[in-house]
N, C-alpha and C positions, 0 to 999 in steps of 0.2 A: 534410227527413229528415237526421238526424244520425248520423255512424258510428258504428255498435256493436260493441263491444269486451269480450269476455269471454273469462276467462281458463277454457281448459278442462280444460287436466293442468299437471301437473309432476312434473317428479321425486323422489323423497324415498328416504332409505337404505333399504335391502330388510328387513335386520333388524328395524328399524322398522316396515315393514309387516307381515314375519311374525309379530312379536310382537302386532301389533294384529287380524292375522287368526285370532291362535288366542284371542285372548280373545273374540272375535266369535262365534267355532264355540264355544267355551266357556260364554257366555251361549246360544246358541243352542239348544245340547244342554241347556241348564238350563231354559229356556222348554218345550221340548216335552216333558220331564218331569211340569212343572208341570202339574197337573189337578184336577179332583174328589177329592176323600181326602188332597193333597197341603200340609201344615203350610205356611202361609204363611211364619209367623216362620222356619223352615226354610229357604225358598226365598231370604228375604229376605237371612240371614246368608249363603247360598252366592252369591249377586248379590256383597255386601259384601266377603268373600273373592277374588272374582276380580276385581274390579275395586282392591282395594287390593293385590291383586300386579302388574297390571299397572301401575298409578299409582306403583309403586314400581320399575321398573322402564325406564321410556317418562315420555321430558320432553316434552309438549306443543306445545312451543317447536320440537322438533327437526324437525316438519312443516315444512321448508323446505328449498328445493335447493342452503340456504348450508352446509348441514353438510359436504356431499361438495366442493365447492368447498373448503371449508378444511382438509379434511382429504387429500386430493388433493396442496393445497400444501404440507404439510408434508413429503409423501415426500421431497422434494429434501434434506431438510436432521435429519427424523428418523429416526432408524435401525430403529424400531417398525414390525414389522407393519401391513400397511396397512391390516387389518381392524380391529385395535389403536389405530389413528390415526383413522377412521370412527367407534367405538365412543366415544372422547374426544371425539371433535367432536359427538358424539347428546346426551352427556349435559353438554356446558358451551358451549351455543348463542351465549350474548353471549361469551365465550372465542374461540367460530370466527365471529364476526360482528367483533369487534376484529381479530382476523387477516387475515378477508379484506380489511377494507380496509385495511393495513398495506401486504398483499401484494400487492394489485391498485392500489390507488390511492397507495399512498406509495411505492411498490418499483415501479411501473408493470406489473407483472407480469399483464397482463390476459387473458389465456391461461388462466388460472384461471379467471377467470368463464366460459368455456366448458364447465366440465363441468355447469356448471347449467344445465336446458333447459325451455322453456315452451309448452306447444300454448294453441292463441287459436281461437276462434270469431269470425268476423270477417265482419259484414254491415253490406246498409244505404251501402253506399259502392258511386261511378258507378264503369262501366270504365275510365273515363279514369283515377280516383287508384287503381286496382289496378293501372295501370300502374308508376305510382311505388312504391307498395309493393313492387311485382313486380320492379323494375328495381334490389334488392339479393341480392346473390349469394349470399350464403350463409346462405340461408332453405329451407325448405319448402314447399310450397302445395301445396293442391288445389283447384281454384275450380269451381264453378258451371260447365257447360260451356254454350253456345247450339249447339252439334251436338246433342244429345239431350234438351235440356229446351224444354219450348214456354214462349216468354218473355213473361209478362203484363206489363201498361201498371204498373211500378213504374220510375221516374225520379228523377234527384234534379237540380233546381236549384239554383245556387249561390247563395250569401248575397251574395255579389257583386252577381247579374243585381237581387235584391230592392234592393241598397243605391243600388243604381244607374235604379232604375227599368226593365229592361231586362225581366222578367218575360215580357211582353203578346211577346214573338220565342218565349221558351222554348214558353207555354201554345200558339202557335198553329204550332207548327213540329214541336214533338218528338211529340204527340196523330197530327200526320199520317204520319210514318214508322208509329206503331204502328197505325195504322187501313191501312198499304199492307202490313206483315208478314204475317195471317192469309190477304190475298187470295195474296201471293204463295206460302205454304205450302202454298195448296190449288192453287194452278196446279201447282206442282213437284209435288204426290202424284200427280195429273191423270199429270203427264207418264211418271213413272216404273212409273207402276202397270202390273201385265199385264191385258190385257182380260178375265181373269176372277177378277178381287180376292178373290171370295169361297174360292176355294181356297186364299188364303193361309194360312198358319201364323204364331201370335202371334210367334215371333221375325220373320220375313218383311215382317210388318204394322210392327212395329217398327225393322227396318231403312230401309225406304219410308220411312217419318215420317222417321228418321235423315237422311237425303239429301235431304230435303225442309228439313226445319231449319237443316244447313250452308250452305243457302244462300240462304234465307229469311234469316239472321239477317245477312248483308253490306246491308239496310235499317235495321238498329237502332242507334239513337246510342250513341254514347260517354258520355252523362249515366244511359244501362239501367245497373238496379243489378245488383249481382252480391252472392257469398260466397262465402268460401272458410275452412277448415281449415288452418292455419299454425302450422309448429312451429320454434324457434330457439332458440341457447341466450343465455345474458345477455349475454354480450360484444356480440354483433351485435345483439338488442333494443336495449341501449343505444343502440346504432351509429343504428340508425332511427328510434328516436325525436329526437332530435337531429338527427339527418339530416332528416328534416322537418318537425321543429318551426318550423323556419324558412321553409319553403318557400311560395311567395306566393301559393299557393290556400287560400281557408279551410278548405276539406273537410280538405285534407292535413294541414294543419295539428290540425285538431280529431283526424284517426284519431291523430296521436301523440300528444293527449292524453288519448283514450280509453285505448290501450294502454299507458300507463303509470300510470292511475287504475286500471286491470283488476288488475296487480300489486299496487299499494298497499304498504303495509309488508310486503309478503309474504318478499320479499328487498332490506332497504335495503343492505345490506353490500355486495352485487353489483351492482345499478341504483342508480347514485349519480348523476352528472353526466347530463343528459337535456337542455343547453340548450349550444348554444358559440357560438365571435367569430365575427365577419362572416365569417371564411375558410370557404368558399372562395365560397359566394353572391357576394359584392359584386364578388369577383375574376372570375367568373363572367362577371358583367353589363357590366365593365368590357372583358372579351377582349370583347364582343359589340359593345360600342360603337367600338371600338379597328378589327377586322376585317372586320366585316360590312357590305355594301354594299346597294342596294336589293333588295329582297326579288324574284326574279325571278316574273314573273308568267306564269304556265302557264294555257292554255287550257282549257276543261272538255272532256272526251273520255272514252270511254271505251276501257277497254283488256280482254281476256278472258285475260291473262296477266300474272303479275308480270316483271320483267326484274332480271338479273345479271349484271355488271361485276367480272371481274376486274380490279384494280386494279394488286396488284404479288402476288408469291411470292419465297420465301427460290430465290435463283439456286443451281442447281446444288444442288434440294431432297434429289436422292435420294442425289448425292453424299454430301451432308451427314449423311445420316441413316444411309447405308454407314460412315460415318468414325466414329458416334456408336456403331455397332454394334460396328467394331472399337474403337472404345476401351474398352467394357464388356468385349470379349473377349482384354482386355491388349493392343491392337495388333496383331493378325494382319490379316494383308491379304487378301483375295480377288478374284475377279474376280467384277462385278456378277451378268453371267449366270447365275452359281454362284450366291451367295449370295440375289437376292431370290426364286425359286421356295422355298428351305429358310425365308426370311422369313413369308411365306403357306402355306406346306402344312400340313396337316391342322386350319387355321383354319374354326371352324363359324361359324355366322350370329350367334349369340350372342356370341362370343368378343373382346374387345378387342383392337387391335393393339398391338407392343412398344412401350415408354415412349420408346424411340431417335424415334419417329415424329414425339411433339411438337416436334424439333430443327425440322422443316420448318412453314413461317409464310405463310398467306397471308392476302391482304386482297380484299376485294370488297365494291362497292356494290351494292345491291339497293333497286328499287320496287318496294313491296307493300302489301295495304290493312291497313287496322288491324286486320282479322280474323285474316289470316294473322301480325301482329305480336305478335296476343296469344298466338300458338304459339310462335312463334319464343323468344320472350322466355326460351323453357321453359328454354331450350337456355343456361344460365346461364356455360356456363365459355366460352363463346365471346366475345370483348368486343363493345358493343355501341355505336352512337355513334347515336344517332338523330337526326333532325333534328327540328323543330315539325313540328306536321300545318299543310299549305297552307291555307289558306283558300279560295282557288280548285283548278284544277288538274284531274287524271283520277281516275277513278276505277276501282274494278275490278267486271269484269259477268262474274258467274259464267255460263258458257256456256248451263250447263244453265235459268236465267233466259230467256234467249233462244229459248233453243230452244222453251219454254212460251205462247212470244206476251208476256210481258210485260215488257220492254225499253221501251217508253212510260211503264208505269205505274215502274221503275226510275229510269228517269233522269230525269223528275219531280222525284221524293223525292229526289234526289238532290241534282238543282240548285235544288230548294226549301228543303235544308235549308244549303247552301253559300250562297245569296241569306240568309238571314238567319242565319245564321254571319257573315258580313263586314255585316250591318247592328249586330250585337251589337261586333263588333271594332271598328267605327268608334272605338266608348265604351271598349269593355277587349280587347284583343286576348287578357287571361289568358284568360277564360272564353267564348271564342270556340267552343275544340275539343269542347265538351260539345253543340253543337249538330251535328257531325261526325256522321259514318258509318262504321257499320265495313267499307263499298266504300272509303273516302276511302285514298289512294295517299301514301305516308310513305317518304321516304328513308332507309333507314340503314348505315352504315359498318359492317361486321363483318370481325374477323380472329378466326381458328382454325388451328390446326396441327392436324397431317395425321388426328393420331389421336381429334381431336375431330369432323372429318370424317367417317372412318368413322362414329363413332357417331352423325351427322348423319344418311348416306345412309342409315344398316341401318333405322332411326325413317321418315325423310321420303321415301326413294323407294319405299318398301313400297306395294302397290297399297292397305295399309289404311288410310294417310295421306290426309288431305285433301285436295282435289284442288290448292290453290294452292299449299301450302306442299312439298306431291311434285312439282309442276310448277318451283319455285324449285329445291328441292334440286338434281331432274336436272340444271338447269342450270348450278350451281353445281360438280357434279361433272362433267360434260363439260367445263367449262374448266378444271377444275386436273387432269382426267387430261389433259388436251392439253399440260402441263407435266409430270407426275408419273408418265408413264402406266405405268409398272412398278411403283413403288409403289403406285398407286391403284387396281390392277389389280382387286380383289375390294371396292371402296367401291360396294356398289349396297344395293337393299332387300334385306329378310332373303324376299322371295318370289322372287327372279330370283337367290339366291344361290347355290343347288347347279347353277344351268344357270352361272352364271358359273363354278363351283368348277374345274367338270368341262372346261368350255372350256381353261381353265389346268391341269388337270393331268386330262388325258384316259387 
């Protein structure tokens, strides 16, 4: 299965479109005139008429999201109305196509191609390379969820395992996770259900499935296809196509040539360079060889919670972030006590905290499966340092699994799919983690200041969060309140926050 790549909006000038939507309602209102009694040759010259006013009026060419890109660029330097400047760029297309790349690529000025923006249809690709796609920052997505959709036997195999001979592990290893997911969906219904199911109500019935799902899906490989809806403007498209172009998976590789054959000539002025030097890949490979010692090898076990490691925090975080307040307020000084209650009062659930907050910096490790990774990832402004998925090692055993009796039938699949994951690695260690689990347990490094925190906990301690990634959170905020704790004082979920509120200001 190949990735599939289709371009589904963009942007174009709005005048432009007004213009096109009243010749639209213009023909429209002319069609339903037309009838029985009605002079053809009549109707025909009125067609004629509104379409050579609009053909006179709307260049063809100007359907592209280069015009506003060039016209955008010029504000800096024209003294023309901006609408004026828009209007020039609609009607002399190769004029603002030679400009943009004047501006963007000879002037380096690439901040321009940000105002042109592209939404993508994007399927047909395993979760492992939605990983990669996933892991640039200044994108969009919506993807496919495995909490609420029931996930049929669609997979993809690498061109690798084929070239390599290694298929016969794929065909007999990833078939068994999906023949273990249906049994384990209906244990969890089983378990969750009330003993008189039929009084349920269709949302009720639908939640049950829900909960049933989130953890039915910690059996399914990282080779399950997924889709998602992706919007980004050209600077950063560029940014990922190049950026993966290179990258030593073939999938990966093929999705950045899908989405930049989706575009095509649509905007060459802004998508120009799509391929660059060894940097930073080779350097990459090189720190690896340089640093890295043997790979430590971890036991198979299983674990029924993620774990969190604080690692370091900005010392004397709230000082800091008191000093960052008085700087904004010209240097007035206060006393703590005084000033962080007036910091937090009349903060709702919804509410961001002050920007002074990012001055404070922490870091923490966290073990967690690649289900809860593929949540996390969401959380884009946070940095993110992952490590490889192990090959061996623990995994994560959703409680409520256990609880159902089927903890046998779990960790089976588990170290059935881990045994021929390291049969496949023997040959390619790349395409090893496509026989992985979304239980399979993944290291990664994350730093966030304080006010990215908040918007961690208000999201992930909420009782409506998941249960692994609410379970991580709590812990994540219990140890940086244990450093912060007057600042951090209202970082919980947005359901325990007016009992928090009011504790604080009774």
């Amino acid at each position: 299965m190949a990735p599939n790549v289709r371009l589904a909006g963009y942007n174009v000038d709005a005048d432009l479109l007004a213009e096109t939507l009243e010749f639209l309602r213009a023909l429209q209102g002319g069609a339903r005139a037309s009838g029985p009694g009605v002079d053809f040759a009549e109707f025909r010259q009125h067609f004629n008429d509104l379409a050579e006013g609009y053909f006179s009026r709307v260049d063809l060419e100007a359907f592209t999201p280069e015009t506003l890109s060039a016209a955008y660029a010029r504000i800096s330097r024209d003294p023309a109305h901006v609408s004026e400047l828009r209007r020039g760029a609609r009607f002399g297309v190769a004029r603002a196509r030679k400009s943009n790349e004047a501006i963007i690529f000879g002037l380096g000025h690439a901040s321009v191609a940000e105002h042109a923006a592209f939404n993508f249809d994007v399927s047909g690709i395993s979760r492992l390379a939605s990983e990669e796609l996933q892991s640039h920052r200044l994108l969009s997505f919506t993807e496919k969820s495995q909490r609420y959709i029931t996930i049929g036997r669609d997979f993809v195999i690498p061109k690798e395992a084929e070239e390599l001979g290694l298929t016969e592990h794929f065909d007999a290893s990833i078939p068994m996770l999906f023949d273990g997911y249906p049994k384990l969906f209906e244990a969890l219904q089983a378990l969750h259900a009330p003993d008189s199911k039929e009084a349920l109500s269709k949302t009720e019935v639908r939640d049950l499935e829900t909960r049933a799902k989130e953890d039915a899906r910690y059996l399914l490989p990282l080779a399950c296809t997924t889709q998602m809806g992706m919007t980004l403007n050209a600077r950063n498209f560029e940014h990922i196509i190049w950026e993966m172009g290179d990258h030593p998976l073939t999938e990966v590789r093929e999705l950045a040539t899908a989405f930049h054959r989706s575009v095509g000539k649509l905007a060459p002025s802004i998508v120009k360079y799509t391929s660059r030097s060894s940097y930073p890949r080779e350097n990459r490979a090189a720190i690896v060889g340089l640093m890295s010692g043997e790979r430590e090898k971890r036991p198979f076990e299983v674990w029924t919670s993620p774990k969190a490691r604080l690692v370091s925090c900005t010392p004397n975080g709230e000082q800091v972030v008191l000093d960052g307040l008085g700087f904004t307020a010209c240097g007035r000084s206060a006393k703590a006590e005084a000033v962080w209650p007036e910091v937090l009062r009349g903060m709702g659930p919804h509410d961001p905290v002050l920007r002074e907050f990012e001055l404070a910096q922490a870091i923490f490790d966290v073990e967690i499966s690649a289900a809860c990774f593929a949540q996390l990832k969401r959380h884009r402004m946070m940095t993110m340092l992952p490590q490889p998925y192990g090959i061996e090692g623990p995994a994560i055993l959703p409680p409520a699994i256990a609880e159902s009796g089927q903890t046998a039938l779990f960790e089976n699949a588990i170290r059935a799919s881990q045994t021929a994951a390291s049969l496949v690695a023997s040959q390619s260690e790349l395409i090893a983690d496509y026989l992985l689990t979304n239980a399979q347990v993944r290291r990664v490094r994350l730093q966030a200041n304080a006010r990215e925190l908040y918007h961690f906990a208000r999201l992930r301690c909420d009782a409506h969060a998941q249960w692994e990634i609410r379970d991580l959170a709590d812990q994540m905020i219990v140890l940086i309140r244990a450093e912060w704790p007057q600042m951090m004082a209202l970082a919980c979920g947005k359901d325990r926050f007016a009992e928090e509120y009011d504790r604080m200001f009774p």
